[in-house]
C-alpha positions in Angstrom: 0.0 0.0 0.0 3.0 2.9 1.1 4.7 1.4 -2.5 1.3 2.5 -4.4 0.6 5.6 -2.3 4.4 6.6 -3.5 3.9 5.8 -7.0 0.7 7.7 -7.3 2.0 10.6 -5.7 5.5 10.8 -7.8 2.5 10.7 -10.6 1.1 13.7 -9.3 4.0 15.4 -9.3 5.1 15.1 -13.0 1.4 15.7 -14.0 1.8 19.1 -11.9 5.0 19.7 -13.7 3.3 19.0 -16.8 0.3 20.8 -16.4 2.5 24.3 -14.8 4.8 24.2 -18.5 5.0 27.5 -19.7 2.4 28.4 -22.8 2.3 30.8 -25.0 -0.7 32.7 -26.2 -1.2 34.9 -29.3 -4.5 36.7 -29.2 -4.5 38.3 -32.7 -7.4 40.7 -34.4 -8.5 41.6 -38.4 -9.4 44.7 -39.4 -13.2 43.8 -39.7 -15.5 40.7 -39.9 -14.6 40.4 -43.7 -12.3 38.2 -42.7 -14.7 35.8 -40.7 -14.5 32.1 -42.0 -10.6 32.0 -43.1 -7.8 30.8 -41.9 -4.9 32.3 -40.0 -1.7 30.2 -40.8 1.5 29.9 -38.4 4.3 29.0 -40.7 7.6 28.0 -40.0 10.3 30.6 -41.8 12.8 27.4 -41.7 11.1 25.7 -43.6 7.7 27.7 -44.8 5.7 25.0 -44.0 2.9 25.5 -41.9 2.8 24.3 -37.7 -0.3 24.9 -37.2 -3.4 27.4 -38.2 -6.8 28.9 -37.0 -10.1 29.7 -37.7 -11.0 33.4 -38.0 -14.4 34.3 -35.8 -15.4 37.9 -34.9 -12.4 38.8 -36.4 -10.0 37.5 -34.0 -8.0 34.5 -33.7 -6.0 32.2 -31.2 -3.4 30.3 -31.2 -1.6 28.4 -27.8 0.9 26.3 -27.5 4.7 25.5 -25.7 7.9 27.4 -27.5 10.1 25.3 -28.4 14.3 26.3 -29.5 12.8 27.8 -33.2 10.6 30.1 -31.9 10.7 33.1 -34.8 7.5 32.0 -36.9 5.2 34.0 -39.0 1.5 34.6 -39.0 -0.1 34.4 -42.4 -3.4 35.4 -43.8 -3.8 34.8 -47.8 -0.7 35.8 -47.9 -1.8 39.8 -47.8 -1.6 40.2 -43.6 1.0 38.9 -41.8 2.9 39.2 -38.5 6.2 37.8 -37.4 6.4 36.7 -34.0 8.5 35.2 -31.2 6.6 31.9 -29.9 7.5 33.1 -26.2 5.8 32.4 -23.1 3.4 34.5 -22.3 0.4 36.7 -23.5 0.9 37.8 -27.3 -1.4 40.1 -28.7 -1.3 40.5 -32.7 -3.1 43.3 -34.8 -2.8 41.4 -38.0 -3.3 44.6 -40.6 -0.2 45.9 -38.7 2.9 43.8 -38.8 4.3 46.5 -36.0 1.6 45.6 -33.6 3.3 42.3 -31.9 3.5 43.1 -28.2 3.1 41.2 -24.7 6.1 40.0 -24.0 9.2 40.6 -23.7 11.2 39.6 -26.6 8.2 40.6 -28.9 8.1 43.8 -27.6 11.9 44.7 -28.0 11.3 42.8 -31.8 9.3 45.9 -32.1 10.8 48.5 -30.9 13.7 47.1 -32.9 11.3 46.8 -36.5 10.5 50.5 -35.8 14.1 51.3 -35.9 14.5 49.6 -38.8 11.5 51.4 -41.1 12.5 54.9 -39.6 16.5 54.3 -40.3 15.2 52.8 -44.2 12.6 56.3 -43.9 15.1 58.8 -42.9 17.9 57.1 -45.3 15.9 57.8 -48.3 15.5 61.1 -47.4 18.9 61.9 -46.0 21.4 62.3 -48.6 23.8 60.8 -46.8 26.8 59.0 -48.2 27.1 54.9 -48.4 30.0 54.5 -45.6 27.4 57.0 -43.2 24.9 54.9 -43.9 26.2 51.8 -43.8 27.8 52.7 -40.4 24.7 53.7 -38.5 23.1 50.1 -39.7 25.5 48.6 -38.4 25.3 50.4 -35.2 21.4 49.8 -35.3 22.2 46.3 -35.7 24.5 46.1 -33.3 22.7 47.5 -30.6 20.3 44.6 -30.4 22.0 41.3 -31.1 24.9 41.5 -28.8 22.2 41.5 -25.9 20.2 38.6 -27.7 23.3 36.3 -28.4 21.2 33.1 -27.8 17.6 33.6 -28.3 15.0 34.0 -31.1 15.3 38.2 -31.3 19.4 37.9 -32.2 18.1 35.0 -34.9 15.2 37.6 -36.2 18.4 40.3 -35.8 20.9 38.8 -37.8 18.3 37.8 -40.3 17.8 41.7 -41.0 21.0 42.3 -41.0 23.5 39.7 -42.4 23.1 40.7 -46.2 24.7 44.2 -45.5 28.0 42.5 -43.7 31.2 41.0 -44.8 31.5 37.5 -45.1 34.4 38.1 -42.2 32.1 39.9 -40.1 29.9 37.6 -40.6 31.9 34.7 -39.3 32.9 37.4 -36.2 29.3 37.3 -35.1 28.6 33.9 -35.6 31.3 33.0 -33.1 29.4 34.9 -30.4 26.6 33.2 -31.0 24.5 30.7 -29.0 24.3 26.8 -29.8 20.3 28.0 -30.4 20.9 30.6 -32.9 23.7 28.1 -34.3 21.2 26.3 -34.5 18.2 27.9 -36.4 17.8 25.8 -39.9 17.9 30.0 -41.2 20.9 30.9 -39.6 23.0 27.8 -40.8 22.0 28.2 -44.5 23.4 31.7 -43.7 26.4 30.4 -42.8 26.5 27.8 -46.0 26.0 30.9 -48.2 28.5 32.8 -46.7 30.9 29.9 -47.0 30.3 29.8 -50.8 30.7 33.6 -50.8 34.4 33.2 -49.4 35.0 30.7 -52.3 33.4 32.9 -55.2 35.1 36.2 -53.6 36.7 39.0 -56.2 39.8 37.2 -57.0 38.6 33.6 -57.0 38.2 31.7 -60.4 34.4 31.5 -61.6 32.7 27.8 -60.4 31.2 26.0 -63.3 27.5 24.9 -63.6 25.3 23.0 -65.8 21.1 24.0 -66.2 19.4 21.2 -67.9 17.1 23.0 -70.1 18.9 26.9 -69.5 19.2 27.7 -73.2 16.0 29.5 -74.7 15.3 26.9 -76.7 15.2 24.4 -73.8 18.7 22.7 -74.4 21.3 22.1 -71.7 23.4 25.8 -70.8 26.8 25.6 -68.8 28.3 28.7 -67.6 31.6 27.9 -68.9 29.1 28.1 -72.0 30.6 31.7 -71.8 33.0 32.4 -68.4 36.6 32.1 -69.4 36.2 32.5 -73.1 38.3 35.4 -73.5 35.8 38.1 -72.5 35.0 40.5 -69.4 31.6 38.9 -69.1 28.9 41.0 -66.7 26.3 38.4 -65.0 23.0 39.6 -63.8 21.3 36.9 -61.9 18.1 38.1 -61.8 14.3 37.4 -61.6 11.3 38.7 -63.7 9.1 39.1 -60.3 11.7 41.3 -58.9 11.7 45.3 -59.3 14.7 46.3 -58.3 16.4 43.7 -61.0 13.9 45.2 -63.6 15.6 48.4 -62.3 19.2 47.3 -63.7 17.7 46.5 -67.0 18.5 49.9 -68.7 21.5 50.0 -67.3 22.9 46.9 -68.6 21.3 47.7 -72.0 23.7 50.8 -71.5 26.4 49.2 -70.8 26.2 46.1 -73.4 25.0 48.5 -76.3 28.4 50.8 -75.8 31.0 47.8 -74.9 29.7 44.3 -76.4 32.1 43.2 -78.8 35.4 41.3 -79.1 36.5 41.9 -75.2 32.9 41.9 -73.3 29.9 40.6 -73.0 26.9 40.5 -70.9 24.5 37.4 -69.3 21.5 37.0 -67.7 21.1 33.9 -65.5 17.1 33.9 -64.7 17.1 32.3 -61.2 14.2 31.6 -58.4 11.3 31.7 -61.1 9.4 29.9 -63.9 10.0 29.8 -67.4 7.5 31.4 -68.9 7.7 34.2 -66.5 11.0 35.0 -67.6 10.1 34.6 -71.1 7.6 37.1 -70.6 9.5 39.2 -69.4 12.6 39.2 -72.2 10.0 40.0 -74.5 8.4 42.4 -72.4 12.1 44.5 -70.8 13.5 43.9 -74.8 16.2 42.0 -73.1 18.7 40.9 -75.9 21.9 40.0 -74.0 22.1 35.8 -74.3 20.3 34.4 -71.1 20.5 31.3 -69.0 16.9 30.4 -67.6 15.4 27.6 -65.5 18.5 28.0 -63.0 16.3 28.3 -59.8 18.7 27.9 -56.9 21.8 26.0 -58.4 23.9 28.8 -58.9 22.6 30.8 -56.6 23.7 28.8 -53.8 26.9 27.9 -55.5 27.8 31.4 -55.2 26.3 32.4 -52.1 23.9 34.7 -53.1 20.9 35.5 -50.9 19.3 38.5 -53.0 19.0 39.3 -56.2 19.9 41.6 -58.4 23.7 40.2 -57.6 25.7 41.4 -60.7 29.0 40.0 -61.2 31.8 40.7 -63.3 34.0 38.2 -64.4 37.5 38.2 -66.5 38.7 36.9 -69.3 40.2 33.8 -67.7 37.1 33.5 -65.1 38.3 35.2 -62.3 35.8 37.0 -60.5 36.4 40.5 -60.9 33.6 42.4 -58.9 30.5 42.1 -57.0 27.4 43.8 -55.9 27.8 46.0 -59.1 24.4 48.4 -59.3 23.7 51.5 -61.4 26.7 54.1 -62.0 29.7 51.6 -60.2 28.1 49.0 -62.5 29.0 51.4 -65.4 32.1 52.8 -63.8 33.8 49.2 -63.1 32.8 47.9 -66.7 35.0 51.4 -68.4 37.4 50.6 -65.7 38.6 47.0 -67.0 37.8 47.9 -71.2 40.6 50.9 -70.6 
């Protein structure tokens, strides 16, 4: 009988334990009743599939459950309203029209306060005039401000995510090495870390890396970079995407360039990357693109060269060494005069 009575209360013990687990709850709101009948969706930015989703009623929803190490998710609503939040215990409320709205606790509160940094410093730098290094130093410092203090939770993963694509592959590896084995890791953070690995090995000065698209040619045959890398020529490469402006953007100014210098010493390519085929059909037709084109290369090269964000235009040498970077608008234009002297 004392051996049962023991058992059963060790039982009660781990059920209170259990039962006392820290939740989470995300109380979120719509804008009206419109929305009534549809589905919120809570989707995993690791892998963007969805953990788990909820039924919109009086134009609110709720979701509960226990954080877990990958707790930087995002709310998702037809894909038009969206939130991202930090699955931390506590009380989360969520204005879903307003992804600025996320408070309740205490990492999602400073996730704010750090977002509204973020879209004044992007507000104020449009407005500012201020030169590249100023700018680029007060990112940083931005930046800076909020990881070192969040080394090993989900606000330094949701930090670094905002903030990687402006830093050198060195400084990248400098932060890493602060970080915590939970950022470390995030399934995001360590394909950071893969790209910026590839980034070291396709730096300026490193030969080109070779790469075969099965059906890249325009008339659906197999296109290898080395198709036209190392031929001779300064070749500029846009890897680019019809669904992205600010690749649309470079068009005239590779058309620029390529009218004035194609020829004998230079040439210009286009690898379509991250879209469909007859979306970047449309759109050669469309942009009168007439520089030769590799298409259908969705994320082989991109990874191969660490490249997170597109436009990335590249210029390579005659032999294939990489020559340049991150070229955009008048230093696209200056670099190309630069090596055709």
């Amino acid at each position: 009988m004392k051996k049962i009575f023991v058992i059963l209360c060790a039982a009660l013990v781990i059920a209170g334990c259990s039962m006392n687990k820290k939740t989470y709850t995300i109380n979120g709101v719509l804008p009206d009743n419109s929305y009534d009948g549809k589905w919120v969706y809570m989707v995993d930015y690791s892998k963007e599939a969805p953990l788990d989703s909820a039924l919109v009623t009086d134009g609110k929803f709720t979701f509960t459950g226990q954080p877990d190490i990958y707790n930087y998710i995002r709310l998702d609503l037809d894909r038009k309203l969206y939130a991202n939040v930090i699955r931390e215990a506590g009380e989360i409320q969520v204005d879903l029209s307003n992804p600025l709205s996320v408070v309740g606790t205490p990492l999602n509160d400073k996730k704010t306060a750090y977002s509204k940094e973020l879209r004044d410093f992007y507000e104020s730098a449009r407005e500012s005039g201020e030169n590249h290094d100023t700018l680029h130093a007060r990112f940083y410092s931005l930046n800076e401000a909020h990881f070192l203090p969040n080394t090993d939770n989900a606000l330094g993963v949701f930090v670094f995510l905002s903030w990687y694509y402006d830093l050198s592959p060195e400084k990248v590896d400098s932060l890493y090495a602060i970080m915590g084995d939970s950022i470390k890791a995030n399934p995001m953070v360590v394909r950071v870390i893969e790209a910026n690995e590839h980034q070291k090995q396709t730096a300026v000065g490193k030969m080109f890396i070779d790469f075969t698209i099965e059906h890249g040619n325009l008339d659906g045959s197999a296109a290898s970079f080395s198709d036209y890398i190392g031929k001779g020529k300064y070749v500029l490469v846009d890897f680019w995407a019809a669904w992205c402006g600010p690749c649309l953007a470079e068009t005239p100014v590779i058309a620029e360039v390529y009218a004035k210098h194609k020829g004998d010493k230079f040439d210009v390519l286009g690898i379509a990357v991250w879209d469909k085929r007859e979306k970047t059909l449309e759109a050669i037709k469309k942009h009168h693109i007439v520089w030769p084109q590799i298409i259908d290369a969705e994320e082989i090269p991109t990874k191969l060269y660490g490249i997170n964000g597109i436009p990335q235009i590249m210029l390579f040498g005659p032999d294939g060494t990489i020559l340049a970077r991150d070229l955009r608008d008048d230093a696209l234009k200056a670099k190309v005069a630069e090596v055709l002297k």
